[in-house]
C-alpha positions as CSV (number, residue, x, y, z in Angstrom):
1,X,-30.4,-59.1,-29.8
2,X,-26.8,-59.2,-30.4
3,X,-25.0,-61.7,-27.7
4,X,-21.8,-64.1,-27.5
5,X,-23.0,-67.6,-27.8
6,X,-21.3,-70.4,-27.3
7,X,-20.6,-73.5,-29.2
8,X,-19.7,-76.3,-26.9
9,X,-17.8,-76.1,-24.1
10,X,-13.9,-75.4,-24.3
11,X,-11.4,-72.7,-25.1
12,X,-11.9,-69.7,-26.5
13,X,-12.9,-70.6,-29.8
14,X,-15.7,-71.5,-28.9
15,X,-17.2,-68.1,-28.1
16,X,-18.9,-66.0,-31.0
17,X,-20.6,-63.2,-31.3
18,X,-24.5,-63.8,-32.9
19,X,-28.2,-63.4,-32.4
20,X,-30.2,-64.5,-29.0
21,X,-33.7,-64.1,-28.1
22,X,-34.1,-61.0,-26.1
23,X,-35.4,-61.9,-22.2
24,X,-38.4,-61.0,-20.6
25,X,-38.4,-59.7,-17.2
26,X,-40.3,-61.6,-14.3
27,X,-42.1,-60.6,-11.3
28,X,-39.5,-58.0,-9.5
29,X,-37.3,-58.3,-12.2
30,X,-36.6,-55.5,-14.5
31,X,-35.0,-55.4,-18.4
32,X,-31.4,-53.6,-18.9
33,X,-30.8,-52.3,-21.8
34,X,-26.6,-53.6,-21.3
35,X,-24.1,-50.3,-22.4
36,X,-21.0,-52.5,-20.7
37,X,-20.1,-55.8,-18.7
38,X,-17.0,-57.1,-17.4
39,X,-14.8,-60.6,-18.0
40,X,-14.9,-62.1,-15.0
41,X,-12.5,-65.6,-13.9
42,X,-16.1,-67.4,-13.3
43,X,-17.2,-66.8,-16.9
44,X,-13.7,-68.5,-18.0
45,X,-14.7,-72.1,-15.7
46,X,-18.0,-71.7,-17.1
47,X,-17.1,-71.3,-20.8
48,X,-15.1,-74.5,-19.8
49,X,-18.6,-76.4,-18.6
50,X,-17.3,-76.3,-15.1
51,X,-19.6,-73.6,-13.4
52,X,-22.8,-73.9,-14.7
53,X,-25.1,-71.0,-14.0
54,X,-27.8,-71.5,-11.5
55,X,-31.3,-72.7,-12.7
56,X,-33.0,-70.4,-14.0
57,X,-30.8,-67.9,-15.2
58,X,-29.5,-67.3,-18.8
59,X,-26.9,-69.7,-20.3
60,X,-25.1,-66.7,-22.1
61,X,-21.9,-65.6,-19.8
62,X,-21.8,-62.5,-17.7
63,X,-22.3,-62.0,-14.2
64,X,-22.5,-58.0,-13.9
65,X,-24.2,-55.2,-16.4
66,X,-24.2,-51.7,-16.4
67,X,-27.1,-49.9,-18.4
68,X,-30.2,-48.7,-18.5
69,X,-34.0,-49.8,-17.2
70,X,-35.9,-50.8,-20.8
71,X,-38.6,-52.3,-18.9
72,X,-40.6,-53.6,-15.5
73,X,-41.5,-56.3,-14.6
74,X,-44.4,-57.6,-12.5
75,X,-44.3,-56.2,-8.9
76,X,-41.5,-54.0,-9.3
77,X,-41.5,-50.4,-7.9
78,X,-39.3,-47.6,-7.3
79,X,-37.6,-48.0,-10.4
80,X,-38.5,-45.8,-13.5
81,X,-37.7,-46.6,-17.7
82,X,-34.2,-45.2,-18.6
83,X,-32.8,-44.9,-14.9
84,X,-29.0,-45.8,-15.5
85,X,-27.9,-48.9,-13.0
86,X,-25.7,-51.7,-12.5
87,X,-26.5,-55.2,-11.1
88,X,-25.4,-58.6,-10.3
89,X,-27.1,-61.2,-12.7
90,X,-27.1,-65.0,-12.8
91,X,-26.2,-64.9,-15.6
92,X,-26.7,-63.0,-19.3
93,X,-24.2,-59.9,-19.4
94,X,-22.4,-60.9,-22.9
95,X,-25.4,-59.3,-24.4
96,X,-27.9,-56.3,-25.3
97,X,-29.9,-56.9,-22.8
98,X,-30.2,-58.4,-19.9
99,X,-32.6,-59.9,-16.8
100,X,-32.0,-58.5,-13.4
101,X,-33.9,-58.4,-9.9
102,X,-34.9,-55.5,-8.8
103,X,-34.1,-55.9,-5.5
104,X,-29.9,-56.3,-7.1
105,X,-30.1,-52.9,-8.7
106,X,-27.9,-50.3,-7.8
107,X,-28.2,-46.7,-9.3
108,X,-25.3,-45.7,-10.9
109,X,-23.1,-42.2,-9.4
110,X,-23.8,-39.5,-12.2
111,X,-19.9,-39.6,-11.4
112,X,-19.3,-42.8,-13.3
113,X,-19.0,-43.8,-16.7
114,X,-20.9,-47.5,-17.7
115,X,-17.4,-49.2,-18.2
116,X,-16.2,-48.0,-14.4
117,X,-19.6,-48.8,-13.1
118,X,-19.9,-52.6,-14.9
119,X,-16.5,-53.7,-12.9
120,X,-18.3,-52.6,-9.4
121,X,-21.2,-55.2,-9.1
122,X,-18.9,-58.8,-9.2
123,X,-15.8,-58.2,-8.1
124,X,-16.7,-55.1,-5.5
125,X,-19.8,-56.8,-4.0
126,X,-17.6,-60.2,-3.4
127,X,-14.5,-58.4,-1.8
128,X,-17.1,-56.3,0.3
129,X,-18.9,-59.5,1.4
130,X,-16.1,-61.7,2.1
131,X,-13.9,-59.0,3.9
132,X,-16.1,-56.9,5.3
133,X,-19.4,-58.8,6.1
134,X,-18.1,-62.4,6.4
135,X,-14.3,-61.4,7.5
136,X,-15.4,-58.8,9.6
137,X,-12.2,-57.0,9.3
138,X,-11.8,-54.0,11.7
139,X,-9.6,-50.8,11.6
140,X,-6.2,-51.5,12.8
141,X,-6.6,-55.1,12.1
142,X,-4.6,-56.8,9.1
143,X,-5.1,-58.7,6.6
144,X,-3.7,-61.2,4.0
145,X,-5.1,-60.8,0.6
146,X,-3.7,-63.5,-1.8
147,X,-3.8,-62.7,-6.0
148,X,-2.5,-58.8,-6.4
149,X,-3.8,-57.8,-9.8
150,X,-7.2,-59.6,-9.9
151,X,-10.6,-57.6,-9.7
152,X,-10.9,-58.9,-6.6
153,X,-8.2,-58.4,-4.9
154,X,-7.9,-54.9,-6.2
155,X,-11.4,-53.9,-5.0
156,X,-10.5,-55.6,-1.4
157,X,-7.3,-53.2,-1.6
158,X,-9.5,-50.1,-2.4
159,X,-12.4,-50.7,-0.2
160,X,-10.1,-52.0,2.8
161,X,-8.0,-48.2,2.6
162,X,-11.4,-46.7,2.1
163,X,-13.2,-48.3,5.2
164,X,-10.9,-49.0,7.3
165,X,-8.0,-46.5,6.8
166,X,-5.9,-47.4,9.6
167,X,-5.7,-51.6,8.5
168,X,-2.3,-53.4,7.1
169,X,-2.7,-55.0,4.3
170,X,-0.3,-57.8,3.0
171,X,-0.7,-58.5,-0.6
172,X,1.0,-61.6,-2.3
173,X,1.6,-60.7,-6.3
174,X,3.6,-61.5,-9.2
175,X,7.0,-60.0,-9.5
176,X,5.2,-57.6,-12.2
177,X,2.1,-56.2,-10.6
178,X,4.1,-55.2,-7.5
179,X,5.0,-52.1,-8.0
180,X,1.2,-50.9,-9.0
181,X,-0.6,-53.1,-5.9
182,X,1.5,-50.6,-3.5
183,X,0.2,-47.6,-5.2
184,X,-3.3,-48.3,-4.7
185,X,-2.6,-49.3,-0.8
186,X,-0.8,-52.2,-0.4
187,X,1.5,-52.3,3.4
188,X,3.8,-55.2,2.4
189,X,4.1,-57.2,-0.8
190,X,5.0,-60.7,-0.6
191,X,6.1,-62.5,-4.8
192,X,4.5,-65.8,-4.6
193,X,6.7,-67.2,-7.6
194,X,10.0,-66.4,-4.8
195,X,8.3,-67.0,-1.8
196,X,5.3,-69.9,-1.8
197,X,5.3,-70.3,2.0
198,X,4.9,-66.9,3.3
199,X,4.8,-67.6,6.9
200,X,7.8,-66.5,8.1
201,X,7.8,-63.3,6.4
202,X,4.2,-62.9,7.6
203,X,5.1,-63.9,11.4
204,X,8.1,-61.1,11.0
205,X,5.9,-58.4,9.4
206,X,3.4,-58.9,12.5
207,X,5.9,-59.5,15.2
208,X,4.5,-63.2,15.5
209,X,1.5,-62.1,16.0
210,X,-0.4,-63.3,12.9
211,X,-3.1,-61.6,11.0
212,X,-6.8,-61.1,11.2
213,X,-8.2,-62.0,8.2
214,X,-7.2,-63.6,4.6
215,X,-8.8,-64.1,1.5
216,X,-7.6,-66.4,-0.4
217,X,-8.6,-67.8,-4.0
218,X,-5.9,-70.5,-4.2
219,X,-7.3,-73.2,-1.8
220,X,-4.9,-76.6,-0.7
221,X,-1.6,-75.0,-1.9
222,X,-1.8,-72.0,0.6
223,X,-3.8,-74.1,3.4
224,X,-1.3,-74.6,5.9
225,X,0.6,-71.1,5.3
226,X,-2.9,-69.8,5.8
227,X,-3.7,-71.5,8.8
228,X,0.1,-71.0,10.2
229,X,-0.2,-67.2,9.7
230,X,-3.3,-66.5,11.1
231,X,-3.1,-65.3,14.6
232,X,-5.6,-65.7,17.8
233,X,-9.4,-65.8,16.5
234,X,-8.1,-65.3,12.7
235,X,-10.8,-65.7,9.8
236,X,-9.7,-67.7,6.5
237,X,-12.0,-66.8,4.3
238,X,-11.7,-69.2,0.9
239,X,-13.7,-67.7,-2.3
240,X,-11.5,-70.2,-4.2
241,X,-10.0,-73.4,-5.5
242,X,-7.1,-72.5,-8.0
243,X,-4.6,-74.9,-6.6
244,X,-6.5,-77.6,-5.9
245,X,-9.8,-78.7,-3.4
246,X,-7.8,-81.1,-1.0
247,X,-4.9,-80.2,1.7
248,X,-4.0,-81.7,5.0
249,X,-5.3,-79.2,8.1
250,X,-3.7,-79.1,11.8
251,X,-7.0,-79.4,13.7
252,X,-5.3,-79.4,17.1
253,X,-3.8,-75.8,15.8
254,X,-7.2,-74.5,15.2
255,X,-8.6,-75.4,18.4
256,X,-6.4,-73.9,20.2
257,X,-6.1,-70.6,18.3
258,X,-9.6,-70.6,17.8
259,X,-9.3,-70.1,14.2
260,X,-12.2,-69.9,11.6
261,X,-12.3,-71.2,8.1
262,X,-15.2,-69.8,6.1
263,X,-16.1,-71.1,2.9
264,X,-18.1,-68.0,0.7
265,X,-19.8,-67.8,-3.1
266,X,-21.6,-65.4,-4.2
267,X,-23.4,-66.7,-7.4
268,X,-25.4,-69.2,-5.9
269,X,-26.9,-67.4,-2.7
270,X,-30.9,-66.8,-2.7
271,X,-32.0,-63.6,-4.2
272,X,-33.5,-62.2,-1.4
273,X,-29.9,-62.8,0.6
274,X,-28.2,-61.2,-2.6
275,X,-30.5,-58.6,-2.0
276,X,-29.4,-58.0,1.1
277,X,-25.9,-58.1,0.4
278,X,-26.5,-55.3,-2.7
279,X,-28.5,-53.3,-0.1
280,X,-25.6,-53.2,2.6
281,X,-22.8,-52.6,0.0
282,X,-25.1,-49.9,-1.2
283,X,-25.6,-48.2,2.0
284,X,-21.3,-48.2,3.0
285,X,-19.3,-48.9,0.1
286,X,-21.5,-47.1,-2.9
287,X,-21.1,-43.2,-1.3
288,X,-17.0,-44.1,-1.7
289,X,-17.2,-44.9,-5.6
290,X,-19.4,-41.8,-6.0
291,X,-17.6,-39.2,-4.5
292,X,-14.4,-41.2,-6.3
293,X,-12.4,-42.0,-3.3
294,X,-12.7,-45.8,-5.0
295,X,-12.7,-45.7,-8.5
296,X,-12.6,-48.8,-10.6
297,X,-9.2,-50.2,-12.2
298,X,-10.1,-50.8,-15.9
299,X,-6.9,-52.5,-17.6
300,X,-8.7,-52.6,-20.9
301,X,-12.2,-52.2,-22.9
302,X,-12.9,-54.4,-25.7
303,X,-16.1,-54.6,-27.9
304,X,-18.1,-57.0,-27.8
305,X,-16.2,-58.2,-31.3
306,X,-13.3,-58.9,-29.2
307,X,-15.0,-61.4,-27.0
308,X,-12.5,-63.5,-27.3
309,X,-9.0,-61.1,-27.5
310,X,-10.7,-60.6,-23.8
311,X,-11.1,-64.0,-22.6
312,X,-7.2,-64.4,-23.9
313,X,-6.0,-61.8,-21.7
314,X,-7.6,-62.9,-18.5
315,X,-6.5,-66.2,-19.5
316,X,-2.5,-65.2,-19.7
317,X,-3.2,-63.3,-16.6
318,X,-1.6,-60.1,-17.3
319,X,-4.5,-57.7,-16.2
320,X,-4.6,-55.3,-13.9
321,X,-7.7,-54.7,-12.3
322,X,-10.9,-55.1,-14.9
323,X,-11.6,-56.1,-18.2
324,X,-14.5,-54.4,-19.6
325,X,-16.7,-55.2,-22.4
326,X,-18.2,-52.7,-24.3
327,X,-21.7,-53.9,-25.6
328,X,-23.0,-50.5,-27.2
């Protein structure tokens, strides 16, 4: 089958497009045939030999597919050949097919197209975890969500106005992005480049009160802003390390506000607890993407040829929502 490989670790030119061995499913698992995946900042640390996948799963990149069922495995029921899906994988998604659990599969809205439907599982699944099952955030409540443009931070934006109508969101983002991250929901924009400590602009957007929730991908740099902007029983929630993995932290602060720190990935987690997770995102946040009150942001689709034109542009960060690659 037809898959990027990889010849060492590095930059991109070390990806290339060439022939793998084509996987066979295990018991639960199923075989999809792969119409589209997505470039995701993980794949980018792991091309890099930084975020090896866990054992087990395929060494290829990709952590998402969209396609078709080409075959069951052992054990698996209530799937049938040729049902279209997407799913999280371990890894495997820069190629023609692709291993998958059963219990990750999601059936795909006749509404949407395999490129929308292969920037759902990664980037959705993770902002639905962290903000809504980990962060708990409520209507009415508000939030801090930290990177504008990302897949990430764009599906938190989308699912957050979806779910919880009546939340504030505030949404730090380049100079460039800002103007799009208020059309898609966005209450208050705060430009990291101008403003690096954001908590007095936080404090005066809240009336000192401080905010519910943040998700935050940049880690020691945005530490104590974090913790000084998070009001009474605030949740950081940290799904990141951008800036760095050590920061000094104000414990008497936290005691005494009763704050949480929560550190979340996704990758690694069980199966069955993925499962889970795929099941509850499934039941609230898959009827908003099929009746297209959330539809995926796709900045551009590149064939699978252009592997590495893709890796450049997440690299110079001027995306806007998802890349997409387009395997068939």
């Amino acid at each position: 089958m037809k898959a990027v490989l990889m010849s060492g670790f590095g930059g991109v030119d070390v990806l290339s497009v060439g022939e793998a061995e084509r996987p066979v499913p295990g018991e639960g698992q199923v075989l999809v045939k792969v119409h589209a995946t997505s470039i995701n900042r993980p794949d980018l640390v792991q091309r890099e030999g930084k975020y090896p996948p866990p054992p087990g799963d395929s060494e290829i990149l990709g952590l998402e597919v969209a396609g078709e069922i080409e075959e069951l495995g052992a054990g698996v029921s209530g799937w049938q050949k040729g049902e279209r899906v997407m799913t999280l994988v371990g890894g495997g998604g820069y190629a023609e097919y692709a291993v998958a659990y059963a219990s990750h599969l999601m059936r795909i809205p006749e509404s949407m197209s395999f490129e929308e439907a292969a920037c759902v599982c990664e980037s959705s699944i993770t902002a639905f975890l962290n903000v809504f099952m980990i962060g708990e955030i409520q209507d009415k409540q508000t939030a801090i969500l930290h990177g504008g443009g990302g897949g990430v931070n764009t599906a938190a934006i989308q699912l957050c106005k979806a779910l919880v109508p009546n939340s504030k969101l505030i949404v730090t983002t380049a100079p460039e992005k800002m103007e799009r991250v208020k059309e898609i929901g966005a209450d208050f924009l705060i430009n990291f480049r101008e403003t690096p400590d954001f908590t007095e602009v936080v404090k005066e957007f809240t009336n000192k009160k401080g905010v519910d929730l943040i998700l935050d991908h940049i880690g020691a740099k945005y530490l104590a802003p974090n913790m000084n902007s998070l009001a009474y029983k605030g949740r950081l929630v940290i799904i990141g390390v951008t800036s760095g993995i050590k920061a000094e932290l104000n414990l008497a602060l936290m005691m005494v506000k009763r704050q949480q720190i929560i550190g979340s990935v996704l990758r690694s987690r069980p199966v069955p607890e993925k499962g889970e997770i795929v099941a509850e995102f499934t039941r609230r946040a898959l009827p908003k993407f099929a009746d297209r009150t959330i539809v995926p942001i796709i900045e551009k689709v590149f064939p699978i040829d252009q592997v590495v034109e893709a890796h450049r542009m997440m690299e110079a960060d001027k995306h806007f929502g998802k890349i997409v690659l387009k395997i068939r």
